[in-house]
VEXPA-261507 format. One record per residue (C-alpha): residue number from 1; chain; x, z, y. Coordinates in Angstrom, 2 decimals, always signed. Layout:
// residues N
<site><k>NUM</k><c>A</c><X>X</X><Z>Z</Z><Y>Y</Y></site>
...
This chain:
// residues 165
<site><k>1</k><c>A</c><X>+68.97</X><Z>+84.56</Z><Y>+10.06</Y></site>
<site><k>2</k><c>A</c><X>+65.60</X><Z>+83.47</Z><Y>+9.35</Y></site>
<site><k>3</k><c>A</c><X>+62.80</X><Z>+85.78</Z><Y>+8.33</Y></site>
<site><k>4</k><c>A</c><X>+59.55</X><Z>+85.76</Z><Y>+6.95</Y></site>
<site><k>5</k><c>A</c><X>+56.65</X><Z>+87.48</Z><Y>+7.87</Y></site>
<site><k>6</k><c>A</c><X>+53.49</X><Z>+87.84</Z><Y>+5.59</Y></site>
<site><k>7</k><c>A</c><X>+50.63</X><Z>+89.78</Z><Y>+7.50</Y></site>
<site><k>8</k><c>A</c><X>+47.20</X><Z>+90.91</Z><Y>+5.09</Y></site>
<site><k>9</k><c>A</c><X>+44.17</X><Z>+91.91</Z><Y>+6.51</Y></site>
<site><k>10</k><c>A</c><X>+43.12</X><Z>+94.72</Z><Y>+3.81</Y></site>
<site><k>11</k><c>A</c><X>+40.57</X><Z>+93.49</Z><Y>+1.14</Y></site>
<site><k>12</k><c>A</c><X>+36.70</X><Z>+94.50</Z><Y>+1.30</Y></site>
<site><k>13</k><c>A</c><X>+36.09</X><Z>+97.87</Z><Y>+1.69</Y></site>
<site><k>14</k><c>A</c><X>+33.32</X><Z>+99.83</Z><Y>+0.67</Y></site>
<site><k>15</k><c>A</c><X>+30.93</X><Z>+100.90</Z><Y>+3.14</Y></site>
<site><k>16</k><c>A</c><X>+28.85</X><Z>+103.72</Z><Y>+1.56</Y></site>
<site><k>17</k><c>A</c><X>+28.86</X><Z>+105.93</Z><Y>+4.93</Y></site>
<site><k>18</k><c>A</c><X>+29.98</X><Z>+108.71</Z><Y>+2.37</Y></site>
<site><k>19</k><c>A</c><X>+33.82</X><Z>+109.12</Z><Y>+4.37</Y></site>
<site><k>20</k><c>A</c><X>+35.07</X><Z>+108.46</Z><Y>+7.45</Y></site>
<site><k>21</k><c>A</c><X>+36.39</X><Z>+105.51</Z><Y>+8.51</Y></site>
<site><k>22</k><c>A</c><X>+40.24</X><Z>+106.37</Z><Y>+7.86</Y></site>
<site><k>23</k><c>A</c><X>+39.70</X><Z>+107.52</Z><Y>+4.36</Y></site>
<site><k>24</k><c>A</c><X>+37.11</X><Z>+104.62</Z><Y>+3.46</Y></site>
<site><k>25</k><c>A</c><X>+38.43</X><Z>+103.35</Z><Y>-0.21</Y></site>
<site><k>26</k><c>A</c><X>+37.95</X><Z>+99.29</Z><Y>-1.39</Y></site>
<site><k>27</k><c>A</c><X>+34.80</X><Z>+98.24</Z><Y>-2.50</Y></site>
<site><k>28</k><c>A</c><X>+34.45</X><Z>+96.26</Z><Y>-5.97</Y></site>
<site><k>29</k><c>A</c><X>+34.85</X><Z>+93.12</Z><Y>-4.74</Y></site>
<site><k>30</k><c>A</c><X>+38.15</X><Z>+94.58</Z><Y>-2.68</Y></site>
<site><k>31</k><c>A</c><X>+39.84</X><Z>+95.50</Z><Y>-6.03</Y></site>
<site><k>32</k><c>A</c><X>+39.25</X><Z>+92.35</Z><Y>-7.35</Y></site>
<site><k>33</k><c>A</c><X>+40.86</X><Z>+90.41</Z><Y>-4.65</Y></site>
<site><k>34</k><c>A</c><X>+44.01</X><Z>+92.37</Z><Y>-4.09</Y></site>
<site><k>35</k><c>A</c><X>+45.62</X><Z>+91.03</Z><Y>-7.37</Y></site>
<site><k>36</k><c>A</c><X>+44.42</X><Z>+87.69</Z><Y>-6.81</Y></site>
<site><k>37</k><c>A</c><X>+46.72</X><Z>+88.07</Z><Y>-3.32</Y></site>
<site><k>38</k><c>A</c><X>+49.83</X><Z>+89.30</Z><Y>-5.47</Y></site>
<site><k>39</k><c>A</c><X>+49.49</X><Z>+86.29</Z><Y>-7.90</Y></site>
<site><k>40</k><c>A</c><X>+49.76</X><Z>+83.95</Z><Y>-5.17</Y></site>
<site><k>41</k><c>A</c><X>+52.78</X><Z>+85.63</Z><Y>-4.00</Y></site>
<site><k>42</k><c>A</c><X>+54.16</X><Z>+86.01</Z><Y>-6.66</Y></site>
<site><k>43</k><c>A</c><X>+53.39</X><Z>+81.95</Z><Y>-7.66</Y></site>
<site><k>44</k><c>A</c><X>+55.34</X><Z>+80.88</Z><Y>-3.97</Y></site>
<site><k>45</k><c>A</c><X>+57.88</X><Z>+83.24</Z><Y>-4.38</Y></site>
<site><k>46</k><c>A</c><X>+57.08</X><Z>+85.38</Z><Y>-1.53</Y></site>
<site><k>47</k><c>A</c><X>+58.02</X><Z>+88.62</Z><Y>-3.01</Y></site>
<site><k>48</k><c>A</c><X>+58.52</X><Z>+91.71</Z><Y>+0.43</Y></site>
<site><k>49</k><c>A</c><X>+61.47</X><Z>+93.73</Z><Y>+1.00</Y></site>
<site><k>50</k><c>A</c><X>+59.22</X><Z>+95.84</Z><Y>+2.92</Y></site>
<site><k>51</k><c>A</c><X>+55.71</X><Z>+96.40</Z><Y>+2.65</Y></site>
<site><k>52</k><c>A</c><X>+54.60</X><Z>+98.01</Z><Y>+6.36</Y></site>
<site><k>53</k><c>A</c><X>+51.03</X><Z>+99.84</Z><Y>+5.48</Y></site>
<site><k>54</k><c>A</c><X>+48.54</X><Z>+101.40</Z><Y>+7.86</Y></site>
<site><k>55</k><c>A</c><X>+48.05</X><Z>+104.52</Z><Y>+6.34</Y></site>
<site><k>56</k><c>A</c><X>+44.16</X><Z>+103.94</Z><Y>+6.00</Y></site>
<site><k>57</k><c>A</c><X>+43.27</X><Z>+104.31</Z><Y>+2.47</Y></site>
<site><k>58</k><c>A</c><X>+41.79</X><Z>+100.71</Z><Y>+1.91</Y></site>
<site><k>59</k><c>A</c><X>+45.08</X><Z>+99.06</Z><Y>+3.45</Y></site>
<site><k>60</k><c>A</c><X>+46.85</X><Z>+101.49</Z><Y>+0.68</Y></site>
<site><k>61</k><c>A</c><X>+44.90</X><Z>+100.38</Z><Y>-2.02</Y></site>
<site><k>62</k><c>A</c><X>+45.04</X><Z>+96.61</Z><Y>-1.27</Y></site>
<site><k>63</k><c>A</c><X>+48.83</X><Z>+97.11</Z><Y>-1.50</Y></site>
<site><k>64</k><c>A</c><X>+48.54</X><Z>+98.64</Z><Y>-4.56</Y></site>
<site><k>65</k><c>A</c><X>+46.27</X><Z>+95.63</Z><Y>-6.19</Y></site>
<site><k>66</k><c>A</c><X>+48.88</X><Z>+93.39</Z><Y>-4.48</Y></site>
<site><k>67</k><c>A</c><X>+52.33</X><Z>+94.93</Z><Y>-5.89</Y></site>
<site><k>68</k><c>A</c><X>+50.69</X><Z>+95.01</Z><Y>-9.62</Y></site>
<site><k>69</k><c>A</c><X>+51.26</X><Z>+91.80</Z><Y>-9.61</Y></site>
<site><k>70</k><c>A</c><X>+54.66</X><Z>+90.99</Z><Y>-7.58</Y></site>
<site><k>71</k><c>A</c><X>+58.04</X><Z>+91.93</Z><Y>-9.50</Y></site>
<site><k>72</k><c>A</c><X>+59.81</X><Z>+93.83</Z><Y>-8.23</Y></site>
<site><k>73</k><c>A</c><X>+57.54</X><Z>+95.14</Z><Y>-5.03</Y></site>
<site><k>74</k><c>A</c><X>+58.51</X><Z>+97.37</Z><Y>-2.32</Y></site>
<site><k>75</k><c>A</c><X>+56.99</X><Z>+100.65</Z><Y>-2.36</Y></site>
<site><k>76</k><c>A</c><X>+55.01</X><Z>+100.44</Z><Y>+1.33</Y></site>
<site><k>77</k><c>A</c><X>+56.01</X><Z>+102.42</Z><Y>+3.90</Y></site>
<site><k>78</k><c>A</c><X>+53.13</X><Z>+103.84</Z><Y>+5.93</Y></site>
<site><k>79</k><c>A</c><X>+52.64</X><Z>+103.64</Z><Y>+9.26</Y></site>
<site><k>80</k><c>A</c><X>+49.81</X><Z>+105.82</Z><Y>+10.81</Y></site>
<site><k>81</k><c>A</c><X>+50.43</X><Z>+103.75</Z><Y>+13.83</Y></site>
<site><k>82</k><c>A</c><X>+49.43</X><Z>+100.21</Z><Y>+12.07</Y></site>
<site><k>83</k><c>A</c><X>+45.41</X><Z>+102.17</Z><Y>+11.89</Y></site>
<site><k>84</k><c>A</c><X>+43.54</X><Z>+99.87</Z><Y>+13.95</Y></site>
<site><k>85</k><c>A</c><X>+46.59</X><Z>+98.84</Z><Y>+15.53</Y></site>
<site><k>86</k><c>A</c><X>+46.63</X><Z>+96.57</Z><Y>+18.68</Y></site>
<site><k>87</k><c>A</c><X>+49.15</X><Z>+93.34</Z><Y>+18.18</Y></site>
<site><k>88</k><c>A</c><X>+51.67</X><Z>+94.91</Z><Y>+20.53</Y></site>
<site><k>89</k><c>A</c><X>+52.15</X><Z>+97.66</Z><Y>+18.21</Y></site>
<site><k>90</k><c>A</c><X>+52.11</X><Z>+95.53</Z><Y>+14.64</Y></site>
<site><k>91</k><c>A</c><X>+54.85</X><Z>+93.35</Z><Y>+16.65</Y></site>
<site><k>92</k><c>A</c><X>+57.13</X><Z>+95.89</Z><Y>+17.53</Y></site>
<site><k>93</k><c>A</c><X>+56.73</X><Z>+97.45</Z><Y>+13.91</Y></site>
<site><k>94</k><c>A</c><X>+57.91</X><Z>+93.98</Z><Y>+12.16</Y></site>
<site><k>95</k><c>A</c><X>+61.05</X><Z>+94.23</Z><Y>+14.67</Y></site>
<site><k>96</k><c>A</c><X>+61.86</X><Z>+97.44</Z><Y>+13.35</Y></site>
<site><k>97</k><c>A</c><X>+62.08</X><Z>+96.30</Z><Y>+10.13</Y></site>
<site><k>98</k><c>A</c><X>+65.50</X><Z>+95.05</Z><Y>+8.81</Y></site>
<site><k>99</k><c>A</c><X>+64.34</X><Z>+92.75</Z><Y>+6.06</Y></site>
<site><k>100</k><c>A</c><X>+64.40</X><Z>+89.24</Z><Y>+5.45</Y></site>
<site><k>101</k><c>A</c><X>+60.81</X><Z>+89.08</Z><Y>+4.15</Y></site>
<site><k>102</k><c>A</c><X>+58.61</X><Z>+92.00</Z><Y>+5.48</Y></site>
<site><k>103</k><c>A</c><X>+54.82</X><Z>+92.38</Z><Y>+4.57</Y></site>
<site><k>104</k><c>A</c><X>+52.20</X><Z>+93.85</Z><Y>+6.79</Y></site>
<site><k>105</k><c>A</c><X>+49.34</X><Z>+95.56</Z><Y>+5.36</Y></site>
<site><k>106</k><c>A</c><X>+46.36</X><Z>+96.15</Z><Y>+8.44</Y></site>
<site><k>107</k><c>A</c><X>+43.27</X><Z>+96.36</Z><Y>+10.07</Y></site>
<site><k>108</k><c>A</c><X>+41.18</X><Z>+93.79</Z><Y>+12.39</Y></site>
<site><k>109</k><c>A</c><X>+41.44</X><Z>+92.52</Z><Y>+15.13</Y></site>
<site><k>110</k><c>A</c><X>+45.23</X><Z>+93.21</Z><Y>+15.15</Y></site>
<site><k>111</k><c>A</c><X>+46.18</X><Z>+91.05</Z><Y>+12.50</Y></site>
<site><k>112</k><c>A</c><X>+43.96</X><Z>+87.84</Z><Y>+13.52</Y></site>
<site><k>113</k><c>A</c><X>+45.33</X><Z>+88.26</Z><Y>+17.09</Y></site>
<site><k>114</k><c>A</c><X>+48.74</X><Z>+88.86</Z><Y>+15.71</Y></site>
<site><k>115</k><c>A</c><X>+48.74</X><Z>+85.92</Z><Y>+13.01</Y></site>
<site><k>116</k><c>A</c><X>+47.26</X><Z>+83.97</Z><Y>+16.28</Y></site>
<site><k>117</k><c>A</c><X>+50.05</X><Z>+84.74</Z><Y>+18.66</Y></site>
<site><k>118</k><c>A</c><X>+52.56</X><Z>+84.32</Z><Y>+16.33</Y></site>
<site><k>119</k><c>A</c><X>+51.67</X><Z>+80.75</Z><Y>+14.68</Y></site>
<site><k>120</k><c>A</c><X>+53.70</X><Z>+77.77</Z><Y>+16.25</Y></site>
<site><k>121</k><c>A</c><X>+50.87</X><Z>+75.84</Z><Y>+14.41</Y></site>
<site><k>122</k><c>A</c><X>+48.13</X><Z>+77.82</Z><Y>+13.47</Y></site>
<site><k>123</k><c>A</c><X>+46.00</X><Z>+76.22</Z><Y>+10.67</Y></site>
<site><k>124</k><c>A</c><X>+43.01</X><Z>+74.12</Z><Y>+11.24</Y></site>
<site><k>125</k><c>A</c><X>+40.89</X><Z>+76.43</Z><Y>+8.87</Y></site>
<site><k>126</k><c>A</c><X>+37.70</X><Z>+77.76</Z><Y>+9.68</Y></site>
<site><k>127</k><c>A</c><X>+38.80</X><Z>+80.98</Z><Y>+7.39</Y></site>
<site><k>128</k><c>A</c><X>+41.94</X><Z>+81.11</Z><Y>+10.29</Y></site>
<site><k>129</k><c>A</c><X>+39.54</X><Z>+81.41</Z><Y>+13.08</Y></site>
<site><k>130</k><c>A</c><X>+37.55</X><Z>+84.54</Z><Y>+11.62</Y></site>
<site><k>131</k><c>A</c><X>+40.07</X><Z>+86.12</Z><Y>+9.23</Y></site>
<site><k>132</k><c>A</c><X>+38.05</X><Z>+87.54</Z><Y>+6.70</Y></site>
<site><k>133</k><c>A</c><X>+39.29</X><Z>+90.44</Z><Y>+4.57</Y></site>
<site><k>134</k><c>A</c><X>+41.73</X><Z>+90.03</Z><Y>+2.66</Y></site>
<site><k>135</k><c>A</c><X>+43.03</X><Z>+86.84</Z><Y>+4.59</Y></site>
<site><k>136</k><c>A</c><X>+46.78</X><Z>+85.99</Z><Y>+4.12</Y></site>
<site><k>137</k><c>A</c><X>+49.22</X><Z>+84.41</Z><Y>+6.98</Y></site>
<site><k>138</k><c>A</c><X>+52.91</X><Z>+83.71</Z><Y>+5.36</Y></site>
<site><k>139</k><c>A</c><X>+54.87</X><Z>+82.25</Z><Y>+8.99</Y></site>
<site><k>140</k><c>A</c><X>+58.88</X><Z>+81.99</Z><Y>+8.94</Y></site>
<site><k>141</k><c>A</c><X>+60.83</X><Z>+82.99</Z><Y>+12.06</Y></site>
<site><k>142</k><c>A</c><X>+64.01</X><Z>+81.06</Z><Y>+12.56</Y></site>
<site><k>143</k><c>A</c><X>+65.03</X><Z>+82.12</Z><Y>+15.86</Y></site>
<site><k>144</k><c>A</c><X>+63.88</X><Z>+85.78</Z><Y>+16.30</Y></site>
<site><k>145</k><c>A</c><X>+60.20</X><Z>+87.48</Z><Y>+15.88</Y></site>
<site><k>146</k><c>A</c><X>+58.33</X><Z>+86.17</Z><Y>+19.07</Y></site>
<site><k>147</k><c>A</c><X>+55.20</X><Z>+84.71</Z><Y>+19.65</Y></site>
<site><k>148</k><c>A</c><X>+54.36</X><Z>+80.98</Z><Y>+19.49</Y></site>
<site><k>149</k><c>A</c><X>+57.41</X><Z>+81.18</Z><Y>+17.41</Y></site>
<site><k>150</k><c>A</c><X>+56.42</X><Z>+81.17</Z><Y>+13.65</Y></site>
<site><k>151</k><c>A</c><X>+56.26</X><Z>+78.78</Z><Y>+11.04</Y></site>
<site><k>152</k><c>A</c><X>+53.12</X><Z>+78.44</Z><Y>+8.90</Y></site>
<site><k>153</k><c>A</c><X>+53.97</X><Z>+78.57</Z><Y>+5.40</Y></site>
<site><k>154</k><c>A</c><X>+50.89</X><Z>+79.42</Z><Y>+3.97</Y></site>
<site><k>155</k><c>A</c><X>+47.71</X><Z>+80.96</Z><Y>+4.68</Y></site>
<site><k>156</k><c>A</c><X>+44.89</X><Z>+81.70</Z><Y>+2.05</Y></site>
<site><k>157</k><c>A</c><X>+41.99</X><Z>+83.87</Z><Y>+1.66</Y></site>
<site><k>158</k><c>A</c><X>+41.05</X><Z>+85.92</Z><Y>-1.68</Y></site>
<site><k>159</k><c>A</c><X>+37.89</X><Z>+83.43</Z><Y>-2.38</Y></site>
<site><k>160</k><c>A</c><X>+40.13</X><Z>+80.73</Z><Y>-2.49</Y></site>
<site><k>161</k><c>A</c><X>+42.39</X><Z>+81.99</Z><Y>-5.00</Y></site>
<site><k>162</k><c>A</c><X>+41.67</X><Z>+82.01</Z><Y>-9.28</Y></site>
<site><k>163</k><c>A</c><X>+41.62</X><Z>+85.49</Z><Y>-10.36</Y></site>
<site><k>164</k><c>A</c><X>+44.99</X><Z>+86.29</Z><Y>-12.37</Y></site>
<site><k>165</k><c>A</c><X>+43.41</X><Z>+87.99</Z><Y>-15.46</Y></site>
């Protein structure tokens, strides 16, 4: 069985040195991009069975902007273990999950060294090489979740994308 995998580096967050790291919400700019990340989902038909979410409030809240606009969207399952996560640990959390398509909702540098490892052909994109918030990887696995492995569907950023309103 083939699967997809769809790893999100949260959108813009807000750093007003008001909270902690953890509990650090999205900025404007964040809010505004999430949905634009949905609609493009939603457009290629890459709709989660499972949203995995570090449980950081800005990776929560990117969900949230994301799944407003996806029908039909997972509620996420958080993972306090995806918080700044190394690859290893994002890796062996998309194994655990028993879904076909399976969104990942985390924190750099996990998810640019993950989306790196995993890409069979990694995109020539400047945007690829410093994954900026926000930044979307969509690879399919046809022979089992391993590295060097995945097939690049898509990969986008939110300033690339229309906004949906």
């Amino acid at each position: 069985m083939s699967q997809t995998v769809i790893l999100i580096r949260h959108c813009k967050s807000d750093w007003d040195g008001s909270t902690g790291d953890h509990t650090r919400p999205l900025s404007p700019r964040g809010h505004r991009a999430a949905p634009r990340i949905g609609a493009f989902l939603a457009q290629h038909g890459l709709v989660p069975d499972v949203a995995l979410c570090s449980d950081a409030l800005r990776t929560r809240q990117t969900w949230a902007g994301i799944a407003d606009q996806l029908p039909g969207a997972p509620e996420p399952t958080l993972n306090p273990a995806l918080y700044l996560a190394e690859p290893e640990v994002m890796l062996k959390a998309l194994r655990a999950a028993d879904a076909a398509t399976v969104a990942m909702i985390a924190h750099n540098p996990g998810t640019a060294a993950l989306a790196w490892a995993l890409a069979h052909n990694p995109p020539n994109d400047p945007d690829f090489e410093r994954y900026p918030t926000g930044a979307v990887t969509v690879l399919r696995f046809d022979n089992g979740l391993a590295p060097g492995e995945g097939h690049l569907l898509r990969f986008t950023t939110p300033r690339s994308l229309p906004d949906p309103r």
